[in-house]
ZAMARGU-4260 file (C-alpha; in steps of 0.2 Angstrom, whole numbers, plus 5000, padded with zeros to 4 digits):
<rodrens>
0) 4826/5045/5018 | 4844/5039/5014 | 4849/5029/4999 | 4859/5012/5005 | 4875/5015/4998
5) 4882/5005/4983 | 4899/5001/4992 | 4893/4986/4999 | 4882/4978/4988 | 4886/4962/4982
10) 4891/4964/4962 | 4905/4954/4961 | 4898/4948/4944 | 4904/4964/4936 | 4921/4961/4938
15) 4920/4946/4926 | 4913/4956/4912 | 4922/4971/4912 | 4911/4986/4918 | 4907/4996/4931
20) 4890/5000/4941 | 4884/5018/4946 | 4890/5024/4963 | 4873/5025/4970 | 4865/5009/4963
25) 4854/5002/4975 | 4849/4985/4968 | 4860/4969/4971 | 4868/4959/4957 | 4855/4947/4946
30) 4853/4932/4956 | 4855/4922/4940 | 4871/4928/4935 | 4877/4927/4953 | 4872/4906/4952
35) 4880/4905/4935 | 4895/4914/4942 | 4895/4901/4959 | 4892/4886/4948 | 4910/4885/4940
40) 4926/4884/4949 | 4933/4894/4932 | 4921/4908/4934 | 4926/4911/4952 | 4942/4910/4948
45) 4941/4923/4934 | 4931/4934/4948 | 4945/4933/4959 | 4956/4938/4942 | 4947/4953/4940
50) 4946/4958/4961 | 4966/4958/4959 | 4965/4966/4942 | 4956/4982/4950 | 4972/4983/4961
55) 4982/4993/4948 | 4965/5000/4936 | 4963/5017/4934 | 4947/5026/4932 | 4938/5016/4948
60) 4923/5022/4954 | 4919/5032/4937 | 4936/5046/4942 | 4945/5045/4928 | 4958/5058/4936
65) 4976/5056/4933 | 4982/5052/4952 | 4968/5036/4952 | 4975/5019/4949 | 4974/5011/4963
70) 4985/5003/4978 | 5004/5014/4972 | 4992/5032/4971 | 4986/5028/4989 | 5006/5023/4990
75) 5011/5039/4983 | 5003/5050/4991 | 5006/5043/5008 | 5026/5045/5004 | 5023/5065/4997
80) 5015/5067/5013 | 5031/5062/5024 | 5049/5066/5027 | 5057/5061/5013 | 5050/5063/4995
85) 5052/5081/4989 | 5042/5087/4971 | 5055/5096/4962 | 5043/5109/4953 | 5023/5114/4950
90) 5024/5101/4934 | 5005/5097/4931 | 5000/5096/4949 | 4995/5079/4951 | 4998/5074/4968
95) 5007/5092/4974 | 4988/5093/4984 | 4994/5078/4993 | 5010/5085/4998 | 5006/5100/5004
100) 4991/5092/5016 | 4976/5099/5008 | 4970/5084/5000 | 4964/5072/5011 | 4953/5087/5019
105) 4941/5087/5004 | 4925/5075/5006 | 4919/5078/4989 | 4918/5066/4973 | 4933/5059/4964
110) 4945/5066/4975 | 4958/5055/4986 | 4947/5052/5001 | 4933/5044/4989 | 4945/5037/4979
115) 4951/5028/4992 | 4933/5024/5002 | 4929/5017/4982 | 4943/5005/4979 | 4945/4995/4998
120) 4926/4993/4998 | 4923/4988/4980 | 4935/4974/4983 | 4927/4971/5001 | 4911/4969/4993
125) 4920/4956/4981 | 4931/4947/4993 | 4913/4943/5003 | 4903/4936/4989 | 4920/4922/4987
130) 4922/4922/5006 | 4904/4917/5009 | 4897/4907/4991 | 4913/4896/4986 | 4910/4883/4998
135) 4894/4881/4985 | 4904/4879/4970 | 4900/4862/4962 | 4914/4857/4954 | 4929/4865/4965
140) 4939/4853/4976 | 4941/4857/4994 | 4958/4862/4990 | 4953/4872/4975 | 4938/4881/4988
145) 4951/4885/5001 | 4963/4894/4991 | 4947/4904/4985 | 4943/4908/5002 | 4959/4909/5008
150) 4965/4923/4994 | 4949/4932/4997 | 4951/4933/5018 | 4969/4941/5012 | 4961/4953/5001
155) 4950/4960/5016 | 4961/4959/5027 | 4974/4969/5015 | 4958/4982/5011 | 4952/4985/5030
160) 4972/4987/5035 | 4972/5000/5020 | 4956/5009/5026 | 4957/5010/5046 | 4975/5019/5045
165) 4971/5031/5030 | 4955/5036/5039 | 4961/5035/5059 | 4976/5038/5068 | 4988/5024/5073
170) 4982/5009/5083 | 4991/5011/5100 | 4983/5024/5111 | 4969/5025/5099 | 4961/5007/5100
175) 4942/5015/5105 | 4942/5028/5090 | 4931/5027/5076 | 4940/5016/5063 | 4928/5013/5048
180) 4911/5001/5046 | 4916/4983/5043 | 4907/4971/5031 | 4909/4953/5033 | 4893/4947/5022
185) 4885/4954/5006 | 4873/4966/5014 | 4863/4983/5007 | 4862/4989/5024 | 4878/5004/5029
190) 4884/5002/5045 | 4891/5013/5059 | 4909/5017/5062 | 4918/5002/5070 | 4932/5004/5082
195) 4950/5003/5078 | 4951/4989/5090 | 4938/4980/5080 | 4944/4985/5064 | 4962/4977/5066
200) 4952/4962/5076 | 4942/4958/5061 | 4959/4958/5052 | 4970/4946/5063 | 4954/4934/5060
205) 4954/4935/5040 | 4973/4932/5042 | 4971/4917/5056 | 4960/4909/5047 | 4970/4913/5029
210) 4985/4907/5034 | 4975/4889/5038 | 4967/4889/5022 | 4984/4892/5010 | 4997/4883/5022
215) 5004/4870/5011 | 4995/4877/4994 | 5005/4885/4980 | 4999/4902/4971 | 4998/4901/4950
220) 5009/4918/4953 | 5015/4931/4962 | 5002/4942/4957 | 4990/4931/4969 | 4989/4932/4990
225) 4998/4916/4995 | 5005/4910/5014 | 5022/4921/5012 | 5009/4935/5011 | 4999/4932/5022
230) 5011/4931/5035 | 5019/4946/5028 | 5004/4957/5032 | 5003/4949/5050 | 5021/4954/5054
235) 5015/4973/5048 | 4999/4972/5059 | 5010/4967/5073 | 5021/4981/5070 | 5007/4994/5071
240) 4999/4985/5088 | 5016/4985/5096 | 5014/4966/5098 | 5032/4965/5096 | 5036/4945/5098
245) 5021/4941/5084 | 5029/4955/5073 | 5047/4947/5071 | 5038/4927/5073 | 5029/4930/5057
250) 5042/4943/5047 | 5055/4930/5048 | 5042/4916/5043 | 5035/4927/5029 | 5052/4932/5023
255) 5058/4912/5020 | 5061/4907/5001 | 5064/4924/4995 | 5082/4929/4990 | 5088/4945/4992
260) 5094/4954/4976 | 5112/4956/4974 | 5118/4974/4970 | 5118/4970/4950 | 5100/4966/4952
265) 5095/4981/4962 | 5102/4992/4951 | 5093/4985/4935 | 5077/4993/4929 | 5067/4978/4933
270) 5072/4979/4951 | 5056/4984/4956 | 5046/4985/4941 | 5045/4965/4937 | 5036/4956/4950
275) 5047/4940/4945 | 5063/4952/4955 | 5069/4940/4968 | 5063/4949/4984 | 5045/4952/4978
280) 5034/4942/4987 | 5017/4951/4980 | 5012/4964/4966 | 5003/4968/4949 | 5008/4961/4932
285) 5005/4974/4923 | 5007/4971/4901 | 5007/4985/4889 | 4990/4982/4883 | 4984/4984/4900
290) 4996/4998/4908 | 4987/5013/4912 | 4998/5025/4906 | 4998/5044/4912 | 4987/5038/4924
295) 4999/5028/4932 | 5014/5024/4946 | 5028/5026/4935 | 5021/5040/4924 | 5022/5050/4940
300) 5039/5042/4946 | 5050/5038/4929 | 5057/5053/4919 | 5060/5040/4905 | 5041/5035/4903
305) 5039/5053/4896 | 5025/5055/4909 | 5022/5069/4922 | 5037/5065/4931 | 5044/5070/4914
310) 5037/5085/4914 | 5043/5094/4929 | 5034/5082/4944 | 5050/5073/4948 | 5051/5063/4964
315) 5066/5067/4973 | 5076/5060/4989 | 5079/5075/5002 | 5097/5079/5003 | 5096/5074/5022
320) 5091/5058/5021 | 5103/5054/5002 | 5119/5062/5016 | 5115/5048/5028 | 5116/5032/5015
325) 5134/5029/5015 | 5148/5030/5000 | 5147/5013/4994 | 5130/5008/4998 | 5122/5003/4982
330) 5105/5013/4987 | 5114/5029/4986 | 5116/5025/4967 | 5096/5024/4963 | 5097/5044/4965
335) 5103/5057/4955 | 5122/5062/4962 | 5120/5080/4965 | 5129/5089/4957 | 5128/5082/4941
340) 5107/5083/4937 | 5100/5091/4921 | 5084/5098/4918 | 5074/5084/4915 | 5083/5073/4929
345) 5090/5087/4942 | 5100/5082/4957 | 5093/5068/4970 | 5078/5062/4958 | 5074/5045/4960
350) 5079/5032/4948 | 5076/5017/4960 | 5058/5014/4952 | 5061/5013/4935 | 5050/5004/4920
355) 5060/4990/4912 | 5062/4997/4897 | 5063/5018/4892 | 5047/5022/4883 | 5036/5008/4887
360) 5024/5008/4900 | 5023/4988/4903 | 5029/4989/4922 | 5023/4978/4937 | 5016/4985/4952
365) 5026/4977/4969 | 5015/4979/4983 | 5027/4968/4996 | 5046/4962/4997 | 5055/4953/5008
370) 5068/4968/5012 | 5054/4976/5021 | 5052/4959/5033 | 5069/4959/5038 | 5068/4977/5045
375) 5049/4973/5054 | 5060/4957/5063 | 5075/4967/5067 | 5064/4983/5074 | 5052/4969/5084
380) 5067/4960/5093 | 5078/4978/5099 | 5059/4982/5106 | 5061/4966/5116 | 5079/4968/5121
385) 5086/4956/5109 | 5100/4967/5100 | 5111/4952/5093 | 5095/4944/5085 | 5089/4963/5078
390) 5108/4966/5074 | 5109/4950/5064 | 5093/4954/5055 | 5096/4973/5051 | 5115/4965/5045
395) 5109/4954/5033 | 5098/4965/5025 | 5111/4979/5024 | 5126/4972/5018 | 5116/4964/5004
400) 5116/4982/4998 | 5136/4987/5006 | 5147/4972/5012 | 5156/4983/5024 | 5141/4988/5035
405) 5140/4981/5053 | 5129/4986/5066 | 5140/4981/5080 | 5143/4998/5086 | 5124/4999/5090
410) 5113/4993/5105 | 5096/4998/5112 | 5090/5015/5108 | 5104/5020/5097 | 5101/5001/5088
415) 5082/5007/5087 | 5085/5023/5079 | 5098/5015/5066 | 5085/5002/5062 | 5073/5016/5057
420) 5085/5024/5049 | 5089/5009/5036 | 5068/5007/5037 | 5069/5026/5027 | 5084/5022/5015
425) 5076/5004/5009 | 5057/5007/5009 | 5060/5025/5001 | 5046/5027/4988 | 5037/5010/4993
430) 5020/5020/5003 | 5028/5019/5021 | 5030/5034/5026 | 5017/5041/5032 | 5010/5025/5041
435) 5026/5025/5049 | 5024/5043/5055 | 5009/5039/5063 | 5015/5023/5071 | 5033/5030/5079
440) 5022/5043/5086 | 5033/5058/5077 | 5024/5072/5069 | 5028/5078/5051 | 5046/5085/5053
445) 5054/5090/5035 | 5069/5095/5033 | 5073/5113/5025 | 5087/5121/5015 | 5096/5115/4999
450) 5092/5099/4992 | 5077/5096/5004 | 5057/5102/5004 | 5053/5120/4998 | 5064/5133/4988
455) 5070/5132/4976 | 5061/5117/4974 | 5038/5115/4976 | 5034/5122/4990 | 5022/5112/5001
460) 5018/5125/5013 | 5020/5113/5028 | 5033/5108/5037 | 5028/5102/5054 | 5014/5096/5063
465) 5009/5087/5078 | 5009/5070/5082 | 4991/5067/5080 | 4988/5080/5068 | 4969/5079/5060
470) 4976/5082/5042 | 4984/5063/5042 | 4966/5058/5041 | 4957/5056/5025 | 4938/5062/5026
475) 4925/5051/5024 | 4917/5055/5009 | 4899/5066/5008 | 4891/5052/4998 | 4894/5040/5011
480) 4889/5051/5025 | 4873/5054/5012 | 4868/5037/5009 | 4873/5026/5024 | 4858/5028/5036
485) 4868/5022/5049 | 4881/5037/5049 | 4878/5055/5051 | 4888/5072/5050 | 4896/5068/5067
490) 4906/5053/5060 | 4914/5066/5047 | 4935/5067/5054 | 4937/5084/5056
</rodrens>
């Protein structure tokens, strides 16, 4: 007989005392402590702390590997796995297996596919112990209770957003595929497979019912799910579905209040390292005493952290795509010029994520900006036919970063393809690339030759692929398949 997989037990009390359960524990939380935890509005919201905490930890799931620290290593590895990112040399391996496609193929314990499977349903498992015991809490006001609930719905809807496009293809066409088992209650029973269709419906109702619970209520900080948010992620689900008028309704609500960085503040290492930047609308504060260090983001991005990117795993922009941002554009100056690159900083590596300060791993983790808003309207209205609107939107974004741009050269598919285009260049390193690759229906297509994937740079051995490819598909890890009674070898992506 199977074991009932830990994943979706209820131990959110854990999280408030600082360790971790064994994968396969089978028994629920202590009932006391849960009642203790449910009857103080300060210990739900110190649970709700530690849910978002677990965001940037490292070490999740008892894998204490060095390409595990949650949301930017699922980030990473979806940019190495598209167009643009190139590894400059073998370094110390950590995500090269991501980059050239053999990764996500392997099933087994600590690896990206259970890393992944660990992290979005260990905060599931959280988000439904708030979602369905704050209304209990003695001492919370009802505003108090729907900010609780309203933060958590987020969460899940973030985590089952995460899950159904790391372990299925894109939405459109796809709509009656597997997607992944969906928990809505505390439960020790494993589920089936749900649809994709029921997947992304499961998240349009956590972020309806979100964006009633926080309208008019402010956030302690950015480091918390608030109504700018919320929309934020409903313009991106949008995107996916093709539901083109609720995509550019909700990016150009979500995208209100937030300033766009001038070219100074761009350029500044705090740019996108210090969730206070103007355009970040959500991320990690991340102090020194709780930076993860080798085993994190910036370890594997920074040259100046002394990390792995240090160390021979620089991050670089492919030559094709740093030729197509134009002279003056301040984004082509957040990569090494070619020509003149060292050793330890060779031609096109990044230097657009940056920690604040050379040495020190204190750095934030930004999970959404309002950049990326402006480009989900503009994309939203040309698919309706509504170039002046996408052209105004796409315009304001860009000459933020170069005052001589215009778009008015460009309409329809041409206007389409150059909204895309400035998608690439802005969200470059940010964890789009793949899902975008998916989405647009494309294929994996590098680019070859100097400055671009393979010689004399890492080689990643694949260069092309389908559409559809099976290797954009994590596997679902052998534990599950092991333990959850309701899924067998079938359910495996193959």
């Amino acid at each position: 007989m199977k074991k009932i997989l830990l994943f979706i037990l209820p131990t959110l009390v854990f999280l408030a005392i600082g360790c971790k359960k064994t994968y396969l524990e089978t028994q629920p939380s202590n009932a006391a402590e849960l009642q203790a935890l449910l009857s103080k509005v300060n210990s739900v919201y110190a649970a709700l702390d530690g849910a978002v905490k677990e965001q940037f930890a490292s070490g999740t799931g008892g894998n204490t590997r060095h390409d595990n620290f949650g949301q930017k290593a699922f980030d990473l590895a979806m940019d190495l796995m598209g167009n643009d990112m190139v590894v400059h040399s073998q370094g110390y391996g950590w995500f090269n297996s991501d980059y050239n496609y053999t990764e996500w193929a392997t099933a087994v314990d600590n690896r990206q596919s259970y890393n992944a499977w660990y992290f979005y349903y260990d905060l599931i498992k959280q988000a439904n112990v708030l979602i369905n015991n704050v209304d209990v809490v003695k001492d919370a006001t009802q505003s108090q209770k729907d900010i609780i609930k309203g933060q958590a719905l987020g969460l899940r809807a973030y985590c089952y957003y995460y899950l159904v496009n790391l372990f299925q293809q894109t939405y459109k066409g796809n709509e009656s595929k597997p997607g992944v088992p969906i928990y809505t209650v505390p439960t020790t029973e494993g589920k089936p497979r749900g649809k994709v269709s029921d997947v992304y419906t499961q998240i349009i109702s956590d972020l309806t019912a979100a964006e009633t619970l926080l309208t008019g209520k402010t956030r302690a900080a950015k480091t918390n799910v608030d109504i700018s948010v919320i929309q934020g992620f409903r313009a991106r689900v949008a995107l996916l579905m093709e539901d083109w008028t609720t995509a550019a309704t909700y990016a150009n609500k979500a995208r209100q209040g937030y300033t766009l960085m001038t070219t100074g503040q761009y350029t500044a290492t705090t740019a996108f390292s210090d969730i206070a930047a103007s355009e970040c609308m959500w991320g990690s504060k991340i102090p020194s005493d709780q930076a993860t260090i080798y085993a994190s983001f910036y370890s594997h991005m920074d040259i100046r952290t002394g990390g792995y990117a240090a160390l021979g795993g620089q991050k670089k922009i492919t030559k094709s795509l740093y030729d197509q941002i134009n002279t003056g554009d301040i984004r082509k100056s957040v990569f090494q010029t070619p020509g003149t690159g060292t050793t330890s900083n060779p031609d096109y590596n990044q230097l657009k994520l940056q920690v604040p300060v050379a040495g020190s791993w204190a750095a934030d983790y930004s999970y959404m900006r309002s950049s990326e808003m402006y480009l989900i309207e503009a994309e939203a209205l040309n698919r309706q036919g509504n170039d002046p609107g996408a052209r105004t939107a796409l315009e304001t974004l860009v000459k933020a970063r170069y005052p001589a741009y215009s778009a008015s050269a460009f309409s329809g598919a041409g206007l389409l393809t150059e909204i895309l285009l400035q998608r690439r260049i802005e969200l470059w390193g940010e964890g789009f690339s793949l899902i975008d690759i998916k989405r647009l229906n494309q294929g994996l297509n590098r680019p070859t030759g100097a400055g671009n994937h393979g010689s004399p740079n890492f080689n990643p051995g694949l260069y092309t692929t389908s559409p559809e490819d099976p290797r954009f598909l994590m596997r679902i890890p052998q534990r599950e398949l092991d333990n959850n009674t309701s899924m067998t070898p079938a359910d495996q992506n193959l």
